[in-house]
Biopython code that builds the backbone (N, CA, C, O; Angstrom):
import numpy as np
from Bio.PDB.StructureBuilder import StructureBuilder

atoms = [
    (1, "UNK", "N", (10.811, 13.082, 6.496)),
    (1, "UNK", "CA", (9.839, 13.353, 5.480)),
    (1, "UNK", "C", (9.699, 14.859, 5.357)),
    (1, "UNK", "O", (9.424, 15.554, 6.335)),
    (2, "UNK", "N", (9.893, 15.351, 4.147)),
    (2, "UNK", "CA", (9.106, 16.625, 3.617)),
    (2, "UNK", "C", (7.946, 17.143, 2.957)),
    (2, "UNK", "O", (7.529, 16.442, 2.035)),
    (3, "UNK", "N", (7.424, 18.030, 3.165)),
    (3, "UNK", "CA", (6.388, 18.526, 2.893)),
    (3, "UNK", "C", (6.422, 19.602, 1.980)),
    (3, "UNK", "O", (7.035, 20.237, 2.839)),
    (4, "UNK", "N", (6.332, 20.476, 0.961)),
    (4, "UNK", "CA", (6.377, 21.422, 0.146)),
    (4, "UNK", "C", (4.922, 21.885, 0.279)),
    (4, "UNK", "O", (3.924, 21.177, 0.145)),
    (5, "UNK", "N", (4.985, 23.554, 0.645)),
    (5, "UNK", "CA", (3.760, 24.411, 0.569)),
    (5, "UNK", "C", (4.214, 25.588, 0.300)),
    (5, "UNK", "O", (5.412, 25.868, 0.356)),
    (6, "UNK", "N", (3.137, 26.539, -0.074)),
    (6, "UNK", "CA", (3.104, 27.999, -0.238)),
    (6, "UNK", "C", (3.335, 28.698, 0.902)),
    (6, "UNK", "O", (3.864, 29.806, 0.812)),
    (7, "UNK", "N", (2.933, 28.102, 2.312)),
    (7, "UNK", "CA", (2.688, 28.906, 3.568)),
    (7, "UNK", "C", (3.544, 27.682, 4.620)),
    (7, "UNK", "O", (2.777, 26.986, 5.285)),
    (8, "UNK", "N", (4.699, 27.469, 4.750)),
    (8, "UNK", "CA", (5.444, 26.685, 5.643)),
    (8, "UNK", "C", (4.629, 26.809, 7.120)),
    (8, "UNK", "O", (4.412, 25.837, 7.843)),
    (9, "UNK", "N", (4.208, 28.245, 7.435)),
    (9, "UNK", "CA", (4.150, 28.430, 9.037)),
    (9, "UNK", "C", (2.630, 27.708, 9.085)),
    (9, "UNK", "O", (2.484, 26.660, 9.714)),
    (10, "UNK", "N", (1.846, 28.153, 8.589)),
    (10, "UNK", "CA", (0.289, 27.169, 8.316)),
    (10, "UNK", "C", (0.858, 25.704, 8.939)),
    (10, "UNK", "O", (0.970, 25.195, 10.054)),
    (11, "UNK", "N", (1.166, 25.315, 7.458)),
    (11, "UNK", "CA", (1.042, 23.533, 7.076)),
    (11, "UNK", "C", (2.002, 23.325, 8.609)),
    (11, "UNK", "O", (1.796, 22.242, 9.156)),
    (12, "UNK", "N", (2.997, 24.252, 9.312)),
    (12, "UNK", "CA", (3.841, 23.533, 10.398)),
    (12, "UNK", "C", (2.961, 23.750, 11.394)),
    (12, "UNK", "O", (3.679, 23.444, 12.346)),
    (13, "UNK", "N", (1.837, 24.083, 11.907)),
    (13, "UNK", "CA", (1.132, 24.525, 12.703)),
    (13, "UNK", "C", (0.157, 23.597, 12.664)),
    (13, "UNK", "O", (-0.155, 23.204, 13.788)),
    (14, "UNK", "N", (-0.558, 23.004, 11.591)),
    (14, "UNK", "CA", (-1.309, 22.250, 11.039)),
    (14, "UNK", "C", (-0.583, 20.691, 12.033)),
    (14, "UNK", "O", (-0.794, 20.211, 13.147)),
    (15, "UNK", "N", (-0.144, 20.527, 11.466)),
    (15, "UNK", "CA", (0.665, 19.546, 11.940)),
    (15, "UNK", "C", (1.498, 19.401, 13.583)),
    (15, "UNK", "O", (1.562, 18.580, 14.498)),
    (16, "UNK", "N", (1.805, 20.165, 13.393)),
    (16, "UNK", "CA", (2.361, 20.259, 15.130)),
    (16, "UNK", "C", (1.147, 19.858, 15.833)),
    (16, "UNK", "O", (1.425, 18.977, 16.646)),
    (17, "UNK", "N", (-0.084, 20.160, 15.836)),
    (17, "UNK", "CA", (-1.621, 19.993, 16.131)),
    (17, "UNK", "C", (-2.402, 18.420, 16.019)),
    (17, "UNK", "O", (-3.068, 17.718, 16.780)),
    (18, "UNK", "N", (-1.948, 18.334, 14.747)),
    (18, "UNK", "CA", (-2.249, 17.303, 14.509)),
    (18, "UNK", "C", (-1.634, 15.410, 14.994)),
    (18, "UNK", "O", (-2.085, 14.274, 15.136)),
    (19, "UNK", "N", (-0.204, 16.271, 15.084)),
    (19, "UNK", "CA", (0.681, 14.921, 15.363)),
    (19, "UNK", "C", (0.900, 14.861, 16.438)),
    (19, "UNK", "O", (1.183, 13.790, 16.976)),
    (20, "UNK", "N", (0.800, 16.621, 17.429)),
    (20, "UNK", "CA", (1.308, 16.336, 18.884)),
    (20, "UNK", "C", (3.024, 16.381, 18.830)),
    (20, "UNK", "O", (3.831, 15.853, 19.595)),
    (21, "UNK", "N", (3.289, 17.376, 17.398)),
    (21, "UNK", "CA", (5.313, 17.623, 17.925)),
    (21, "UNK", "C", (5.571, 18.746, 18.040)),
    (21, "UNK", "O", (4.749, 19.588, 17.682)),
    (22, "UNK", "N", (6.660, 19.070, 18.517)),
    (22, "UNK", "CA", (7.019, 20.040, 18.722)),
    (22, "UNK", "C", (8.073, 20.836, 17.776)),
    (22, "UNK", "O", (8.762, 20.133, 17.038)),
    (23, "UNK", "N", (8.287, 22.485, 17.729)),
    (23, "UNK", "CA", (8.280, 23.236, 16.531)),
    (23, "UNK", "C", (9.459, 23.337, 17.088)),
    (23, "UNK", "O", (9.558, 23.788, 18.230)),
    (24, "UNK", "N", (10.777, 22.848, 16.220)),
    (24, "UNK", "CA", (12.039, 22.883, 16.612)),
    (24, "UNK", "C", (12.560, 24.060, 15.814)),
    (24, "UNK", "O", (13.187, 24.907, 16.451)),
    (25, "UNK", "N", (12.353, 24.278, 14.216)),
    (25, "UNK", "CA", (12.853, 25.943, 13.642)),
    (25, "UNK", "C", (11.319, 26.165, 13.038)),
    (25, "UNK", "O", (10.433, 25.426, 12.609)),
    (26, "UNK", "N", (11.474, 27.409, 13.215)),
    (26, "UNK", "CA", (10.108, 28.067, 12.106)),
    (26, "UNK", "C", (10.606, 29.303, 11.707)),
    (26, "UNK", "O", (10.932, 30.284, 12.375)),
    (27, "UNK", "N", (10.614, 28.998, 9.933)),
    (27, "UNK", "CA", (10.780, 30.565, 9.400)),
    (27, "UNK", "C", (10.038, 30.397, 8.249)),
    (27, "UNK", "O", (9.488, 29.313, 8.049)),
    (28, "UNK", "N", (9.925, 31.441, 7.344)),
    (28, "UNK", "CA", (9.109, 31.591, 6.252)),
    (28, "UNK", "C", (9.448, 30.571, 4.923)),
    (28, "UNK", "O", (8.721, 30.448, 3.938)),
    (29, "UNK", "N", (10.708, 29.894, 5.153)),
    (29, "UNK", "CA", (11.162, 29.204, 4.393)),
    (29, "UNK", "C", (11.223, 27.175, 4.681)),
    (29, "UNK", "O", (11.149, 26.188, 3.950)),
    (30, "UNK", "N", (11.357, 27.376, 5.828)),
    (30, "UNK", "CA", (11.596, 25.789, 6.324)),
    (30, "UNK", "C", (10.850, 26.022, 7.837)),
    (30, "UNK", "O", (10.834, 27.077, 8.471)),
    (31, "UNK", "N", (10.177, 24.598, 8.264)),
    (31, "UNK", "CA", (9.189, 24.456, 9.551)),
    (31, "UNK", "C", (10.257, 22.944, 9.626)),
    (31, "UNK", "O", (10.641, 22.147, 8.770)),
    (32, "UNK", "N", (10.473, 23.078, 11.171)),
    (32, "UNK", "CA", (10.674, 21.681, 11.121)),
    (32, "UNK", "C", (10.077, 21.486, 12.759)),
    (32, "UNK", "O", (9.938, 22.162, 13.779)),
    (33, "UNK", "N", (9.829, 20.070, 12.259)),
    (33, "UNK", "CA", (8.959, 19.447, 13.589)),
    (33, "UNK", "C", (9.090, 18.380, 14.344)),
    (33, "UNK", "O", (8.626, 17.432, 13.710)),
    (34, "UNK", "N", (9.447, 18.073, 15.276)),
    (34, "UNK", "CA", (9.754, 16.595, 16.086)),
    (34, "UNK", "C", (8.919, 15.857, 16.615)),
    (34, "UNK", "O", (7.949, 16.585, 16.824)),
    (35, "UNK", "N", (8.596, 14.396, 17.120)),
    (35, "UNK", "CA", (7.995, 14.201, 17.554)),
    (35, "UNK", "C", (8.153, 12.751, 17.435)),
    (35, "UNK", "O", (8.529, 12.250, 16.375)),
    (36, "UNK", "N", (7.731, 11.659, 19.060)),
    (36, "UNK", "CA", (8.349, 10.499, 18.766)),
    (36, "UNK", "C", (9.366, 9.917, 17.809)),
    (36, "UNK", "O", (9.141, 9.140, 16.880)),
    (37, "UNK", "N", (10.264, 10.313, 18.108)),
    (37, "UNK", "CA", (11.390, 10.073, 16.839)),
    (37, "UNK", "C", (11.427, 10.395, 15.677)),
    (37, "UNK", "O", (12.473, 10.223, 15.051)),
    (38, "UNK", "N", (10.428, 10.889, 15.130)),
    (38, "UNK", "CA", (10.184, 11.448, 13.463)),
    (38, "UNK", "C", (10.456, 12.876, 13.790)),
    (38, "UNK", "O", (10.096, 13.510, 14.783)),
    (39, "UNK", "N", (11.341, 13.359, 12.503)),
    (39, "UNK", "CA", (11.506, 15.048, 11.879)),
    (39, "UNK", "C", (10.728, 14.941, 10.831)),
    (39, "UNK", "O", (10.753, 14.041, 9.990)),
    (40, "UNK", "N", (10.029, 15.864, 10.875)),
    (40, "UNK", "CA", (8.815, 16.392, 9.526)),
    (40, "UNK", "C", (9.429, 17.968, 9.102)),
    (40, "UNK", "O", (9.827, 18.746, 9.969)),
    (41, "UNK", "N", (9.433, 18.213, 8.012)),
    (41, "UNK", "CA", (9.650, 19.362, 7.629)),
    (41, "UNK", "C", (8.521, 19.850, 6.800)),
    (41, "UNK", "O", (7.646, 19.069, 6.425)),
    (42, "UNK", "N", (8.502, 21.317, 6.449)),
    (42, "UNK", "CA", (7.551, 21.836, 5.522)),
    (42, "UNK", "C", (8.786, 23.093, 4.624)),
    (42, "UNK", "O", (9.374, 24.130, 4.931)),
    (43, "UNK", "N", (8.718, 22.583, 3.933)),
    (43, "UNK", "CA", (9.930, 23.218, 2.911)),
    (43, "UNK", "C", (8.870, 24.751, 1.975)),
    (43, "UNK", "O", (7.810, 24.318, 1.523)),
    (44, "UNK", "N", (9.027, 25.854, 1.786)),
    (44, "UNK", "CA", (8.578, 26.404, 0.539)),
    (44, "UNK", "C", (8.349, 26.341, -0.404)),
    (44, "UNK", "O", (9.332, 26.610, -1.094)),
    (45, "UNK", "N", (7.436, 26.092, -1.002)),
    (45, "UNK", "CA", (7.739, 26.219, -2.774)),
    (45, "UNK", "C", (6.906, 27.479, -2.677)),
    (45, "UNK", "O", (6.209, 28.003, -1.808)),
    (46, "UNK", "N", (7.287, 27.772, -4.013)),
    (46, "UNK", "CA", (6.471, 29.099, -4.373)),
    (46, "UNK", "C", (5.202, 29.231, -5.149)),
    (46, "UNK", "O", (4.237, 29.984, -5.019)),
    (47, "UNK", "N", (5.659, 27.704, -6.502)),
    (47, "UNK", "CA", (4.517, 28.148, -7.125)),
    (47, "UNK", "C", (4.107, 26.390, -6.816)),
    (47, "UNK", "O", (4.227, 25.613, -7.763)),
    (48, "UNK", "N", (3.593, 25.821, -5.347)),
    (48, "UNK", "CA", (3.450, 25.084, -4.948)),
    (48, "UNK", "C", (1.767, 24.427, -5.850)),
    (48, "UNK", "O", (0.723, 25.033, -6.092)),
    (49, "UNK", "N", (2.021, 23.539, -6.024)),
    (49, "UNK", "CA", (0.463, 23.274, -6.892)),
    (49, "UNK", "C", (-0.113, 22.196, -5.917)),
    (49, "UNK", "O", (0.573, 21.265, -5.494)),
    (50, "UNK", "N", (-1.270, 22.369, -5.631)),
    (50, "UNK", "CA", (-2.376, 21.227, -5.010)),
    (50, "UNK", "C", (-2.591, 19.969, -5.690)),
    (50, "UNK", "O", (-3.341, 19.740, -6.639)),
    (51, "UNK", "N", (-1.703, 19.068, -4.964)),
    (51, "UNK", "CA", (-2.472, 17.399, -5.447)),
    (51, "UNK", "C", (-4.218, 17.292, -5.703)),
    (51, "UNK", "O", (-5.201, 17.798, -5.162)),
    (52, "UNK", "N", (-3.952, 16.199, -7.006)),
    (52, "UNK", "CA", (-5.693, 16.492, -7.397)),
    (52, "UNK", "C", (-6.313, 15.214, -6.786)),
    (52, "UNK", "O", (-6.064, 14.118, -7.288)),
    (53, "UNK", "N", (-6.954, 15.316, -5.929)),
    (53, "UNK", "CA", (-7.966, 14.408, -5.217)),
    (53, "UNK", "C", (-9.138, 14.116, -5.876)),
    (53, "UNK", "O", (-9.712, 15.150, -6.218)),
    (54, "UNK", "N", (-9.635, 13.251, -6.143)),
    (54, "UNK", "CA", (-8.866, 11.659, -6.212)),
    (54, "UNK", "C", (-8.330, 11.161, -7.641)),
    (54, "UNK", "O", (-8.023, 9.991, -7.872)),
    (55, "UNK", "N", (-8.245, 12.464, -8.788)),
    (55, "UNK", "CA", (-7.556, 12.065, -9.560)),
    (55, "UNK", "C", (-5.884, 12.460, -9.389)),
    (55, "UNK", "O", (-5.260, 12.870, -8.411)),
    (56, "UNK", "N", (-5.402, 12.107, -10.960)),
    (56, "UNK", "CA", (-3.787, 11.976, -10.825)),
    (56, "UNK", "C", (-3.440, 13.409, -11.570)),
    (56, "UNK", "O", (-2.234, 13.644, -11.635)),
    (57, "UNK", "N", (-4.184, 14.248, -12.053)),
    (57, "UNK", "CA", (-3.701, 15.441, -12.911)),
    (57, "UNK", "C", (-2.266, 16.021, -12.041)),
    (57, "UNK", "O", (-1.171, 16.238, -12.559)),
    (58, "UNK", "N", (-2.559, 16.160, -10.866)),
    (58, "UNK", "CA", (-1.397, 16.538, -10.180)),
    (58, "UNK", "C", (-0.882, 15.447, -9.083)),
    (58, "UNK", "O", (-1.260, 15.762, -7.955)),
    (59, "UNK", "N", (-0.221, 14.411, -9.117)),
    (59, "UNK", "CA", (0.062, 14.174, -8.162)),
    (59, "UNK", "C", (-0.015, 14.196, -6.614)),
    (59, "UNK", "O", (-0.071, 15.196, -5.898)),
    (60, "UNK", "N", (-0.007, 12.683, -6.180)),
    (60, "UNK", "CA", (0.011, 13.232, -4.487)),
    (60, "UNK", "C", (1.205, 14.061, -3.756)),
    (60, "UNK", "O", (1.149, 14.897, -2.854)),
    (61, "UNK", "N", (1.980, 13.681, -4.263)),
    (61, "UNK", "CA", (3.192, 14.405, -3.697)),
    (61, "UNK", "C", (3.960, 13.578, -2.596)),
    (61, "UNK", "O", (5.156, 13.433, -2.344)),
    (62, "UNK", "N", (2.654, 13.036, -1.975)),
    (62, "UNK", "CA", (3.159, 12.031, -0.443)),
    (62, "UNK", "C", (1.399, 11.762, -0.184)),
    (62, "UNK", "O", (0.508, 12.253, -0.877)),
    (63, "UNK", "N", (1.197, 10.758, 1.124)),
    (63, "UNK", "CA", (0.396, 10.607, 1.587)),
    (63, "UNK", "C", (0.954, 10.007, 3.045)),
    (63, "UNK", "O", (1.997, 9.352, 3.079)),
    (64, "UNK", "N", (0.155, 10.291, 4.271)),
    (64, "UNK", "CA", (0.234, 9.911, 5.985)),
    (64, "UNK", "C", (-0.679, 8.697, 5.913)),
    (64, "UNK", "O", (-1.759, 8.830, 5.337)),
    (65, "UNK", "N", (-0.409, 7.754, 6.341)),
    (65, "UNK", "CA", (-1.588, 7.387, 6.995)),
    (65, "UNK", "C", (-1.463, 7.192, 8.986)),
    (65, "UNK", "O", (-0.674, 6.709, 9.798)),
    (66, "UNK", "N", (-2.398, 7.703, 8.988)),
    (66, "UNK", "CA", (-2.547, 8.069, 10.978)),
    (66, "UNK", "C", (-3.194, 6.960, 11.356)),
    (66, "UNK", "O", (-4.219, 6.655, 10.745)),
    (67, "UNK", "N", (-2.837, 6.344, 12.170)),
    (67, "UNK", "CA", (-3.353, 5.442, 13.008)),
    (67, "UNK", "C", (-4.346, 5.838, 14.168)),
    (67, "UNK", "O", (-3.920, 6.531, 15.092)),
    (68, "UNK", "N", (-5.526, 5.460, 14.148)),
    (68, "UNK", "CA", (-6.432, 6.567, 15.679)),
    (68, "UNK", "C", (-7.016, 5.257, 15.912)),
    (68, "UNK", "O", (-6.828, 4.250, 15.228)),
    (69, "UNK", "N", (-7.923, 5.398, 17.206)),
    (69, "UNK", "CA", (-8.453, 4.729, 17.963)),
    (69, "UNK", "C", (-10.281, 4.872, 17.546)),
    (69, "UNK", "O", (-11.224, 4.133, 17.831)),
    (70, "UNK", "N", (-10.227, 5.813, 16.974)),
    (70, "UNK", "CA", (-12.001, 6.269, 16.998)),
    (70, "UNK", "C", (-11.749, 7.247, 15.760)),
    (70, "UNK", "O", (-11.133, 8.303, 15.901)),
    (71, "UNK", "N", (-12.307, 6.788, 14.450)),
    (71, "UNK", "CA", (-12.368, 7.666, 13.279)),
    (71, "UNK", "C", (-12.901, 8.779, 13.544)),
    (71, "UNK", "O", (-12.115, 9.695, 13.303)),
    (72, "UNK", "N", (-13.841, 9.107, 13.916)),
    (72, "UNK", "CA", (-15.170, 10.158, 14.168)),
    (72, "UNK", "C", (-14.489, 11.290, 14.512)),
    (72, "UNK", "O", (-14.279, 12.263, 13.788)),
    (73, "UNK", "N", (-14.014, 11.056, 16.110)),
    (73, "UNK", "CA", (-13.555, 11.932, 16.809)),
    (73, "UNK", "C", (-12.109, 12.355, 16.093)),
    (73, "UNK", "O", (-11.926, 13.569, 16.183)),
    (74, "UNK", "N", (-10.894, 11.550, 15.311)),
    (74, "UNK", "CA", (-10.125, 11.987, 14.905)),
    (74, "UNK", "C", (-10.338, 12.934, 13.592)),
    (74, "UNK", "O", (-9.733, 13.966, 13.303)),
    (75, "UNK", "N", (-11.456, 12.221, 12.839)),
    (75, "UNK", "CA", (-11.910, 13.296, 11.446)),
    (75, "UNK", "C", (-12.304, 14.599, 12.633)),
    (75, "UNK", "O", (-11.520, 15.529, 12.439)),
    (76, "UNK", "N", (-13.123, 14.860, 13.597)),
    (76, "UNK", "CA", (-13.788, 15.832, 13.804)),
    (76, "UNK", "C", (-12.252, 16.512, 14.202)),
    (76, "UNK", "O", (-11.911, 17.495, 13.545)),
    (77, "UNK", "N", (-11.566, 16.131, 14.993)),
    (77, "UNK", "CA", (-10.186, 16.951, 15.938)),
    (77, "UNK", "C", (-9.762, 17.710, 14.343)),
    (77, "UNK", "O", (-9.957, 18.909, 14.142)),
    (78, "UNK", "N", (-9.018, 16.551, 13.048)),
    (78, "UNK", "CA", (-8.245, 16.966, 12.149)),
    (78, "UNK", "C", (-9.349, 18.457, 11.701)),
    (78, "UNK", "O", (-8.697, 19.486, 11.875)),
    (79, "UNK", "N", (-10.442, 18.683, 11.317)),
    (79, "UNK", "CA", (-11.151, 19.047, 10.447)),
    (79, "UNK", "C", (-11.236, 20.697, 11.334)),
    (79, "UNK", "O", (-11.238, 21.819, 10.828)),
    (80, "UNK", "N", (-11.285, 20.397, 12.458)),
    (80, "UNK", "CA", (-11.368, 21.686, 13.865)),
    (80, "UNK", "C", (-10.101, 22.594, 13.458)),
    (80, "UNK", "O", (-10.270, 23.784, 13.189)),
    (81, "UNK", "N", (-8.718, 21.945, 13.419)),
    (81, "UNK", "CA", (-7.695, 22.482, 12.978)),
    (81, "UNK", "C", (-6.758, 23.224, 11.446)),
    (81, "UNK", "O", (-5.762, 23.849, 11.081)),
    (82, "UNK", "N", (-8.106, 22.498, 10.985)),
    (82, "UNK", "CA", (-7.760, 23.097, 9.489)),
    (82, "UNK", "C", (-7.987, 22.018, 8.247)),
    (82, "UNK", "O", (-8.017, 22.333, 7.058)),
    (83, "UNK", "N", (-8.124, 20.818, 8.724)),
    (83, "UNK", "CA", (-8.141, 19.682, 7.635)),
    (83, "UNK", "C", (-9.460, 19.893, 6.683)),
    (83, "UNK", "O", (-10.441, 20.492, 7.124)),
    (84, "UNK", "N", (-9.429, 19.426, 5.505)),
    (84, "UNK", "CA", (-11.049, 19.477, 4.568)),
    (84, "UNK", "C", (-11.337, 17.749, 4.257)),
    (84, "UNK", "O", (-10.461, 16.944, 3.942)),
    (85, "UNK", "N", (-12.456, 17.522, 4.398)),
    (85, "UNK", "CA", (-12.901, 16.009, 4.111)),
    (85, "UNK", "C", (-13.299, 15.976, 2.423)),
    (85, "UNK", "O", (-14.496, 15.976, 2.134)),
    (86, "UNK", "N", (-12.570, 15.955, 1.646)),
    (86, "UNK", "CA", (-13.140, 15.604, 0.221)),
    (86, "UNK", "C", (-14.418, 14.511, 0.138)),
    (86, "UNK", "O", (-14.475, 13.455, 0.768)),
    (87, "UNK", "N", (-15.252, 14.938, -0.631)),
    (87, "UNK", "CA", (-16.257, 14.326, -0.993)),
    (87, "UNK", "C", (-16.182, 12.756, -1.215)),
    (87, "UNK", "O", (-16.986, 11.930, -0.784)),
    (88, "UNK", "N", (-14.740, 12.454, -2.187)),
    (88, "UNK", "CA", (-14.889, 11.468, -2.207)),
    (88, "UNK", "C", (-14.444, 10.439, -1.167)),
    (88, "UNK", "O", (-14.233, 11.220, -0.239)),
    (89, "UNK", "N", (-14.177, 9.325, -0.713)),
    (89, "UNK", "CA", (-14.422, 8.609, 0.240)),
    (89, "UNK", "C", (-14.326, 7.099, 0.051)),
    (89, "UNK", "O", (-15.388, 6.549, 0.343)),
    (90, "UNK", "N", (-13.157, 6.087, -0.439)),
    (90, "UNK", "CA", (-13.199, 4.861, -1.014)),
    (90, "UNK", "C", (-13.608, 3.850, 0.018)),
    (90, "UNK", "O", (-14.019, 2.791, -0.457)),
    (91, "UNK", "N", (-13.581, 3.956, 1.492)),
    (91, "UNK", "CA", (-14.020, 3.199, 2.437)),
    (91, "UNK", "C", (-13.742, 3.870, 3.933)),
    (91, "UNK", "O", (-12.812, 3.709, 4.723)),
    (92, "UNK", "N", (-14.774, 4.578, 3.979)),
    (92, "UNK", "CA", (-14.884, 6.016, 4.862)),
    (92, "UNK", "C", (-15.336, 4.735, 6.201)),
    (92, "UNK", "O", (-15.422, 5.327, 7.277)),
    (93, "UNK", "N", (-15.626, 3.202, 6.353)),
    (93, "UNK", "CA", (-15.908, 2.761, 7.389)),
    (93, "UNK", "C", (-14.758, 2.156, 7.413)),
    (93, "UNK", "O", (-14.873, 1.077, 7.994)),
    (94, "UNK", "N", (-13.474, 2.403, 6.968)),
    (94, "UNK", "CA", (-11.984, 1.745, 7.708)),
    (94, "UNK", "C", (-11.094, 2.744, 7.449)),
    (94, "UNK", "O", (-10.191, 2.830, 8.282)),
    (95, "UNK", "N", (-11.065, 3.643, 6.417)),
    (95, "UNK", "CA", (-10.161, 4.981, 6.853)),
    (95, "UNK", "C", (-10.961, 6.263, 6.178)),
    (95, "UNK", "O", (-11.963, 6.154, 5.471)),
    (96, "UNK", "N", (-10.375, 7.374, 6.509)),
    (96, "UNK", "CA", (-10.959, 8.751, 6.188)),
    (96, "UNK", "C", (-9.864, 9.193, 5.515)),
    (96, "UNK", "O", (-8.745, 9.301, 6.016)),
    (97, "UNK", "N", (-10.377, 9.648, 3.542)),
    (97, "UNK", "CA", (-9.187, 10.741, 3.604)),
    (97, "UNK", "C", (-9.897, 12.107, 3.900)),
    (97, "UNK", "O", (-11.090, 12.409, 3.869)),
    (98, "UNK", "N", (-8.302, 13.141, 4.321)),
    (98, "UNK", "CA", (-8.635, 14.495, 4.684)),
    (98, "UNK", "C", (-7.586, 15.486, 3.638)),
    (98, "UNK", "O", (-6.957, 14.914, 2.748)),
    (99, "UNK", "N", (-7.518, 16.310, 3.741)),
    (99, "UNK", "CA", (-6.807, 17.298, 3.017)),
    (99, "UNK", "C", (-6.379, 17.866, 3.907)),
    (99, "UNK", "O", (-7.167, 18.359, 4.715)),
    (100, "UNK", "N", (-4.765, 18.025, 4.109)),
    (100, "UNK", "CA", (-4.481, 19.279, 5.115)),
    (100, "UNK", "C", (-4.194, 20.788, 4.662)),
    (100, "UNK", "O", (-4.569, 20.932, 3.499)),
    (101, "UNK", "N", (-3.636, 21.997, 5.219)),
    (101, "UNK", "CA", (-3.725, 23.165, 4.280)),
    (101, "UNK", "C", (-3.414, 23.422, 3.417)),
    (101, "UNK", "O", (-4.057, 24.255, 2.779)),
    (102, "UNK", "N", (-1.953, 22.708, 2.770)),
    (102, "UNK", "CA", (-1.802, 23.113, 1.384)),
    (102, "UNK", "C", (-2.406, 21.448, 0.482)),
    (102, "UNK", "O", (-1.542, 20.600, 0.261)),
    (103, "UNK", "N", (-3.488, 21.241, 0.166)),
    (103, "UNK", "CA", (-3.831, 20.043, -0.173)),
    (103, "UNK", "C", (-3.394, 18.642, -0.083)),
    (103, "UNK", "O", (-4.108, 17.805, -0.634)),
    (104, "UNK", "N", (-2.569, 18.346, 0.391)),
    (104, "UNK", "CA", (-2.005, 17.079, 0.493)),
    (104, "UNK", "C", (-3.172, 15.949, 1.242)),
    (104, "UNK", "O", (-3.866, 16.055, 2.253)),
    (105, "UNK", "N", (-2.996, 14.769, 0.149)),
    (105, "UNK", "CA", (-4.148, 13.875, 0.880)),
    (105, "UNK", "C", (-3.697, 13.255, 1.987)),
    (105, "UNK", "O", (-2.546, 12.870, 1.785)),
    (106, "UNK", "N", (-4.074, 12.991, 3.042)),
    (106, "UNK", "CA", (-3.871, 11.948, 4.032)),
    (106, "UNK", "C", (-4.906, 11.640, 4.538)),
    (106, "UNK", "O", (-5.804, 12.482, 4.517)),
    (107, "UNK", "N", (-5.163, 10.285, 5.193)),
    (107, "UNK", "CA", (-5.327, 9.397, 6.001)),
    (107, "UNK", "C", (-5.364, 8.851, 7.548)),
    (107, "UNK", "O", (-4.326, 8.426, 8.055)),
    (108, "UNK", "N", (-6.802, 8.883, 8.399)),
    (108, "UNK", "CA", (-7.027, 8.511, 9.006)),
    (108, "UNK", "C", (-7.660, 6.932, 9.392)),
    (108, "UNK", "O", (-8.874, 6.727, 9.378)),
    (109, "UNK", "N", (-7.085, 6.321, 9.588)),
    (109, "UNK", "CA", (-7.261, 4.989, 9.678)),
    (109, "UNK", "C", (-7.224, 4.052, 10.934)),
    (109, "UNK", "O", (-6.222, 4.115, 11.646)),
    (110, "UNK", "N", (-8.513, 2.951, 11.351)),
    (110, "UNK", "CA", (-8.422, 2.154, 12.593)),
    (110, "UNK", "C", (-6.886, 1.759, 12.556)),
    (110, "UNK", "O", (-6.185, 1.952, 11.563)),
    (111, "UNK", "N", (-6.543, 1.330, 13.443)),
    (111, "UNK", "CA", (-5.336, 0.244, 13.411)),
    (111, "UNK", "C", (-5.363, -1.326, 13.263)),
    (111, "UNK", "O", (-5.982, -1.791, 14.220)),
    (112, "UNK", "N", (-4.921, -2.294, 12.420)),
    (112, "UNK", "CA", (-4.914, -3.135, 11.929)),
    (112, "UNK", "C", (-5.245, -4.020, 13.220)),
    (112, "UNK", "O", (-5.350, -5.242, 13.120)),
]
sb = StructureBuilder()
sb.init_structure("model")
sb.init_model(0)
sb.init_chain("A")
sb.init_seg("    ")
for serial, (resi, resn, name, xyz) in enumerate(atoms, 1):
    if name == "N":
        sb.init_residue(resn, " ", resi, " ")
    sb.init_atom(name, np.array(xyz, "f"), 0.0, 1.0, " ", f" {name:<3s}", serial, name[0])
structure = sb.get_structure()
């Protein structure tokens, strides 16, 4: 999976944090990241535009959904590291969305 942002080293930092992988290249252009068997990348764009939450003007681009054990404490960890909790909220008592640094929505969610 890729990621497109303005600031690769951010959003790979963001994430390395968040997922618990480790930073296999980092340059101003490409982040790539490992972790339990998944490669995540964060690619450059330049004139990178922010998905519009919770409308569609801009696209999501992608969405995560994270599996946690305890919403609370995972919104509070994501939010410590850089994540933003948008206002809106379609069922904030079975998942949380968050915004990570370059806007992308994702998802914190119990496990099924």
């Amino acid at each position: 999976m890729s990621l497109d942002s303005a600031d690769t080293r951010q959003l790979g930092r963001f994430y390395c944090a968040l997922l618990n992988f480790e930073v296999v290249h980092e340059s101003d252009e490409l982040v790539v990241l490992r972790g339990g068997g998944v490669l995540l990348t964060v690619e450059r764009v330049e004139e990178h535009r922010v998905p519009d939450w919770p409308g569609n003007e801009v696209p999501k681009q992608m969405h995560l959904d994270l599996f946690v054990d305890d919403l609370d404490a995972a919104e509070r960890a994501a939010i410590e590291i850089g994540a933003v909790k948008p206002d809106f909220q379609p069922a904030p008592q079975r998942w949380r969305v968050l915004l990570d640094p370059s806007g992308h929505p994702f998802c914190l969610t119990i496990r099924p």
